[in-house]
C-alpha positions as CSV (number, residue, x, y, z in Angstrom):
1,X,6.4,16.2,-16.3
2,X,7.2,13.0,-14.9
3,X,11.5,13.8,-13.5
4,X,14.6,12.6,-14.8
5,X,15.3,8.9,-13.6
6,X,18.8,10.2,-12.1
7,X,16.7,12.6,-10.0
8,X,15.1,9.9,-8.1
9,X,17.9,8.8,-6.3
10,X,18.7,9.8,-2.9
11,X,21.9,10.1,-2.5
12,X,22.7,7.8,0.9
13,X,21.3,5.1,0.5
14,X,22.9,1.6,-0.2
15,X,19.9,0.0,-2.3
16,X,19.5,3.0,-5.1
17,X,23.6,3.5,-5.2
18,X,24.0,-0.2,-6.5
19,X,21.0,-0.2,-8.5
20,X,22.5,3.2,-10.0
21,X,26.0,1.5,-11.0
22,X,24.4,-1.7,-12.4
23,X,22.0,0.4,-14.6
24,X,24.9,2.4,-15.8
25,X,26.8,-1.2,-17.1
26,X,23.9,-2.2,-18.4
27,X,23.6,-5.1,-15.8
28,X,21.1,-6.4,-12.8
29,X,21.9,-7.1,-9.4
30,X,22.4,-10.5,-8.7
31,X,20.7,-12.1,-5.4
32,X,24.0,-12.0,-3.3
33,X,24.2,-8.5,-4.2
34,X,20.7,-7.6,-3.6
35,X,21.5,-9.4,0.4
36,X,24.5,-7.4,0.6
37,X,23.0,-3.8,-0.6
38,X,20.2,-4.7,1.8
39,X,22.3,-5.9,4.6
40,X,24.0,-2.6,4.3
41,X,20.2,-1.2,4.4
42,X,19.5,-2.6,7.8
43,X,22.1,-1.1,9.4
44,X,21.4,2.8,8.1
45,X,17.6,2.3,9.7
46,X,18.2,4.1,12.4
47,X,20.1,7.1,10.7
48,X,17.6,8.4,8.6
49,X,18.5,11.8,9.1
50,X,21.2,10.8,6.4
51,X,18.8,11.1,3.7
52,X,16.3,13.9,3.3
53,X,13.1,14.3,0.4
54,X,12.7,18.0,-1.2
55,X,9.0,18.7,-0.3
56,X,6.9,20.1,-3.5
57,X,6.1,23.3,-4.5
58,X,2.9,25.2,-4.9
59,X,2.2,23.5,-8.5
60,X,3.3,20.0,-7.7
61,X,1.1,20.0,-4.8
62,X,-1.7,21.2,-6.7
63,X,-1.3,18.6,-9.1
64,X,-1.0,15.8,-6.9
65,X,-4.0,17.2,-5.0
66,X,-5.6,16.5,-8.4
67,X,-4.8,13.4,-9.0
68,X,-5.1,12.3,-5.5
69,X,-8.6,13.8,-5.1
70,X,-9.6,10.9,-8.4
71,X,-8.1,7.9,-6.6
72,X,-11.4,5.5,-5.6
73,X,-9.7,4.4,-2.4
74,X,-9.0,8.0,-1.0
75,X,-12.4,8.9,-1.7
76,X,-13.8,6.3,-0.2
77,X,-11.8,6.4,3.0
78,X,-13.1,10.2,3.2
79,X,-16.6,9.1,2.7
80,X,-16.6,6.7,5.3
81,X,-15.2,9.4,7.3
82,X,-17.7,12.0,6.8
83,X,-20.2,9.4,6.8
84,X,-18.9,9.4,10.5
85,X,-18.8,12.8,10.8
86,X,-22.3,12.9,10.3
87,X,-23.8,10.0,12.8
88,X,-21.9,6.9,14.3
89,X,-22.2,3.2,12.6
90,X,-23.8,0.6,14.5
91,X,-21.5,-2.6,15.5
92,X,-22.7,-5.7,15.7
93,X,-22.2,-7.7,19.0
94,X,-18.8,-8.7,18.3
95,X,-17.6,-5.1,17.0
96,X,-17.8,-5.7,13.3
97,X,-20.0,-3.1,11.1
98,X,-23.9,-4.6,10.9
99,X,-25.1,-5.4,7.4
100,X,-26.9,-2.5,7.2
101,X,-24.0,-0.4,7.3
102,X,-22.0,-2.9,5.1
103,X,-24.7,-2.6,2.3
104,X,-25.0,1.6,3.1
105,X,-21.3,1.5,2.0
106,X,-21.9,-0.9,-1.1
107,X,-24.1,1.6,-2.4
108,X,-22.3,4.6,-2.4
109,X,-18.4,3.6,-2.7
110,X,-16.9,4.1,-6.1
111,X,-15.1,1.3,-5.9
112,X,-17.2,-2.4,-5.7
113,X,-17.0,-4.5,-2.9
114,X,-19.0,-7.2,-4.0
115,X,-17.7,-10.4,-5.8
116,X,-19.1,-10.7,-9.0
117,X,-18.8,-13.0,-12.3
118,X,-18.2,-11.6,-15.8
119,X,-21.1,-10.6,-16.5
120,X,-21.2,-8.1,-13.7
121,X,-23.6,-10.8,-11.5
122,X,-23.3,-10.8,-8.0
123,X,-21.9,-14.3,-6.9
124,X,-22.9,-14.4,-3.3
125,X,-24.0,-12.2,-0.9
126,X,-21.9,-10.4,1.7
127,X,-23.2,-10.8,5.4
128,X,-20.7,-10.2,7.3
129,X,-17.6,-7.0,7.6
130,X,-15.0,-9.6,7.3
131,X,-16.7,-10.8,3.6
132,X,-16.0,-6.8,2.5
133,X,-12.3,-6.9,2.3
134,X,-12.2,-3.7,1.2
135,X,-14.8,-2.1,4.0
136,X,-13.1,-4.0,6.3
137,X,-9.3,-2.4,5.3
138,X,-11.0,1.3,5.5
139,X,-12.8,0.6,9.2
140,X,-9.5,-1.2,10.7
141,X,-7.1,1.7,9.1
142,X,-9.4,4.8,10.8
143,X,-9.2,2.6,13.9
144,X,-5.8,2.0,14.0
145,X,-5.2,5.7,13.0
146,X,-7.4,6.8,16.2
147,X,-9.8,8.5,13.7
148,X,-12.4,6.5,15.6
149,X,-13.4,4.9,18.6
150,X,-16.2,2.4,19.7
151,X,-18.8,3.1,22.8
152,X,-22.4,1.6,23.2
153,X,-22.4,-0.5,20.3
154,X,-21.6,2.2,17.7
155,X,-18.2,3.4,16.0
156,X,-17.8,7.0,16.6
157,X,-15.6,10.0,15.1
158,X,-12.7,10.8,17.6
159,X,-11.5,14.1,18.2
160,X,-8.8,13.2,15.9
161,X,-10.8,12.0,13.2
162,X,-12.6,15.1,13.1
163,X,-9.4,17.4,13.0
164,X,-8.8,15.0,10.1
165,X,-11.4,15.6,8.2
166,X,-11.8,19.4,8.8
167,X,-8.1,21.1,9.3
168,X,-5.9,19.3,6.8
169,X,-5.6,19.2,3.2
170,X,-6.0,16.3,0.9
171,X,-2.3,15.3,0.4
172,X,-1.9,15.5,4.1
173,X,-4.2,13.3,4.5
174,X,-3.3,10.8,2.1
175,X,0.4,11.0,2.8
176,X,-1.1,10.2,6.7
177,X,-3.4,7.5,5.2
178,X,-0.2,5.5,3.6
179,X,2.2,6.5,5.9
180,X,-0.3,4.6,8.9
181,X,-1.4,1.7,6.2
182,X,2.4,1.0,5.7
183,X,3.6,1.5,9.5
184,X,1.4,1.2,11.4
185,X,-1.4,-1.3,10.1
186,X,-0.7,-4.8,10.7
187,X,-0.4,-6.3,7.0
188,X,-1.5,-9.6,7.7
189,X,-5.0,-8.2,9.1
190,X,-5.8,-6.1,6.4
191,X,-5.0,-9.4,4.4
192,X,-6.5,-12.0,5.9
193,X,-6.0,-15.3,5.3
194,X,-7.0,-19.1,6.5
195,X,-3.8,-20.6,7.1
196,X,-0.4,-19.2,9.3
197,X,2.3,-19.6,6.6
198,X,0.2,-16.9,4.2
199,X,0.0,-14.9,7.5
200,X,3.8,-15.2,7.7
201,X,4.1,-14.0,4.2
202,X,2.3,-10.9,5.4
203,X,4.7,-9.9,7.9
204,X,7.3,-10.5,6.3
205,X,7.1,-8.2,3.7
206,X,5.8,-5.6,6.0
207,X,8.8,-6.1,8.0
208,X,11.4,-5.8,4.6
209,X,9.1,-2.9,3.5
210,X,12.5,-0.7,3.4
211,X,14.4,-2.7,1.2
212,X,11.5,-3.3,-1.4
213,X,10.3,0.7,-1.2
214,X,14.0,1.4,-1.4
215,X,14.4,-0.7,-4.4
216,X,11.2,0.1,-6.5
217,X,12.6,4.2,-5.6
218,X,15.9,3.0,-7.2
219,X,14.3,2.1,-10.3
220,X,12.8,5.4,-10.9
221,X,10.0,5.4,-13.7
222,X,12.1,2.0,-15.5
223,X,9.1,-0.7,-16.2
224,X,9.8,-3.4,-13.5
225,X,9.0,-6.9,-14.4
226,X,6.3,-8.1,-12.6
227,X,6.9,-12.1,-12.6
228,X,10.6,-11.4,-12.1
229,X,10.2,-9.0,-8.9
230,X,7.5,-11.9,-7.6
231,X,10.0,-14.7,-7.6
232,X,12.5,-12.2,-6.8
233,X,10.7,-11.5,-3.2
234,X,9.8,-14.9,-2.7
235,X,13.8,-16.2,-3.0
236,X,15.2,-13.2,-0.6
237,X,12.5,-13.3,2.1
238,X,12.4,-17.2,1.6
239,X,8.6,-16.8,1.4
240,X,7.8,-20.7,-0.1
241,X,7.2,-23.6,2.4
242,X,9.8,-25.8,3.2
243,X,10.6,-28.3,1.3
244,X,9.5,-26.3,-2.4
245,X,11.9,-26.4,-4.4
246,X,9.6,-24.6,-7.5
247,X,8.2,-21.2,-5.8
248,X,4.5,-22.5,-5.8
249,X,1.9,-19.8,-8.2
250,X,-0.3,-19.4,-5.2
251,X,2.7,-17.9,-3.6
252,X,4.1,-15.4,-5.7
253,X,-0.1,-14.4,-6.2
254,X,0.2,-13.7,-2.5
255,X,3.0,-11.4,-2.6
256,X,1.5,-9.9,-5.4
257,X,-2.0,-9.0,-3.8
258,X,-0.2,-7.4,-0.7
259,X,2.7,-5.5,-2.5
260,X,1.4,-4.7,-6.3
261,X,-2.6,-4.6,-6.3
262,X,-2.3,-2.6,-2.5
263,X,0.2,0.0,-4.3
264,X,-1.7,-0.4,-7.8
265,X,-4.9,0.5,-5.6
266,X,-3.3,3.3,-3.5
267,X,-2.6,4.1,-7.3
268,X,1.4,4.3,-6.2
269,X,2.4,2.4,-9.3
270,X,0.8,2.1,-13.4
271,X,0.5,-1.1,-15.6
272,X,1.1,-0.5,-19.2
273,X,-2.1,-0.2,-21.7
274,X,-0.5,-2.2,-24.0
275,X,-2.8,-5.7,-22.8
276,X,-5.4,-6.5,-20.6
277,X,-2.6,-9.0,-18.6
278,X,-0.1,-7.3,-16.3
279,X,3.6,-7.9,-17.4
280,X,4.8,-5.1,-15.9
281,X,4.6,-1.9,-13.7
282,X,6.3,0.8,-12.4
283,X,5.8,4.0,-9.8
284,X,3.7,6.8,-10.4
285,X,5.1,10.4,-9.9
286,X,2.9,10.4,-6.5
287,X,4.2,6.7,-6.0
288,X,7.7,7.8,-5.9
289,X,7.0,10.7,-3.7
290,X,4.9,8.9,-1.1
291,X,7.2,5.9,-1.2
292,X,10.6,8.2,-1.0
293,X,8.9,9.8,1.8
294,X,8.5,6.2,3.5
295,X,12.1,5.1,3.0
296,X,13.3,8.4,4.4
297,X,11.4,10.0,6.8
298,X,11.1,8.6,10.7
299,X,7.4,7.9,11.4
């Protein structure tokens, strides 16, 4: 049962207390607001202590084990791991996958990392790691998480990876997985783009992940707007180029690539099944218990 929207709140933080009093006069927070609540934010960063998450019980764990046990990227990232387990992948001369190991991959992850038309066509072959965005985000995270390690011209399991994979349970792991992903992997590498402002918008948001966690916790299980929270995040961070005075499209579809498809694929947030276009979204039960964990827990 999904809880109370009153329940989601934690009770010190500056972000969900404002949100709470304009829900309850039936009003939004304004942009000056929203700097202020965040300003206030900021400073509580480095008292986290102040705000604490009750951990699950038995059942809730059990059902989130279910539910997290269905998510494509999870399984995925644990198949690529046992892949490992099993024999290391061979690396090109320049420490990316070889296309051998790209197509392996292709073949048996549920989700599809190859480009394809409407009609389910491939449109171009992949030849290198850097082509398989979504490859690429799996390898890079196990690395970054010291699940793996590179010798000889093969990526091996680490001694960590392998106490990964065998010792802990499936919502450990994920909880790890997002909790490394969000603070730990460098945004604007998972996402990589061609030119420096786009890479800017990357670490921008990664660096005001807080403030936006803290705000879509706020909310609770309320649909969020989605072309409203876009331009939203573009005006606070100042995220357009100088000079724009309309926030430009391929801007706000930026933002939305790193903050709603990443969480919509970590499958932290839903999109009504009212249409086949996304107006709107808003957490999942797991989303608000991975992301209240983020906001409030030192890592």
């Amino acid at each position: 049962m999904r809880q109370k929207k009153n329940d989601l709140y934690f009770d010190n933080c500056p972000i969900c207390q404002a949100t709470r009093n304009a829900d309850k006069r039936g009003e939004s927070l304004t942009e000056q607001q929203l700097k202020d609540v965040f300003a206030e934010a900021n400073a509580m960063k480095d008292n986290h202590e102040q705000n604490t998450i009750v951990e699950p019980d038995d059942e809730t764990k059990k059902q989130y084990t279910q539910i997290i046990n269905q998510i494509d990227f999870f399984h995925d990232f644990m198949l690529f791991m046992h892949t490992l387990s099993k024999r290391p992948l061979t690396l090109t001369k320049t420490g990316s996958l070889q296309l051998k190991e790209i197509n392996y991959f292709g073949s048996i992850f549920r989700h599809d990392i190859y480009h394809r038309d409407e009609h389910g066509q491939i449109l171009f072959a992949i030849r290198t790691e850097y082509e398989a965005s979504y490859l690429f985000r799996i390898r890079l995270l196990a690395e970054t998480k010291y699940l793996t390690y590179r010798r000889r011209g093969e990526l091996r399991l680490s001694k960590n990876g392998l106490w990964f994979v065998t010792k802990i349970d499936a919502l450990t792991q994920y909880e790890q997985i997002l909790q490394w992903y969000f603070n730990r992997g460098r945004w604007s590498a998972i996402h990589p783009f061609t030119d420096t402002h786009n890479q800017y918008i990357a670490d921008i948001l990664q660096n005001g992940q807080q403030q936006i966690w803290s705000y879509l916790v706020a909310k609770g299980n309320e649909w969020i707007n989605l072309t409203k929270f876009l331009s939203g995040l573009a005006t606070f961070f100042k995220l357009s180029a100088k000079g724009d005075t309309v926030i430009p499209d391929f801007t706000l579809r930026k933002i939305e690539r790193i903050t709603v498809k990443d969480l919509r694929m970590y499958n932290l947030i839903e999109y009504p099944d009212v249409s086949d276009k996304t107006v709107s979204f808003r957490l999942t039960e797991l989303g608000n218990y991975i992301l209240h964990k983020i906001v409030t827990e030192l890592f």
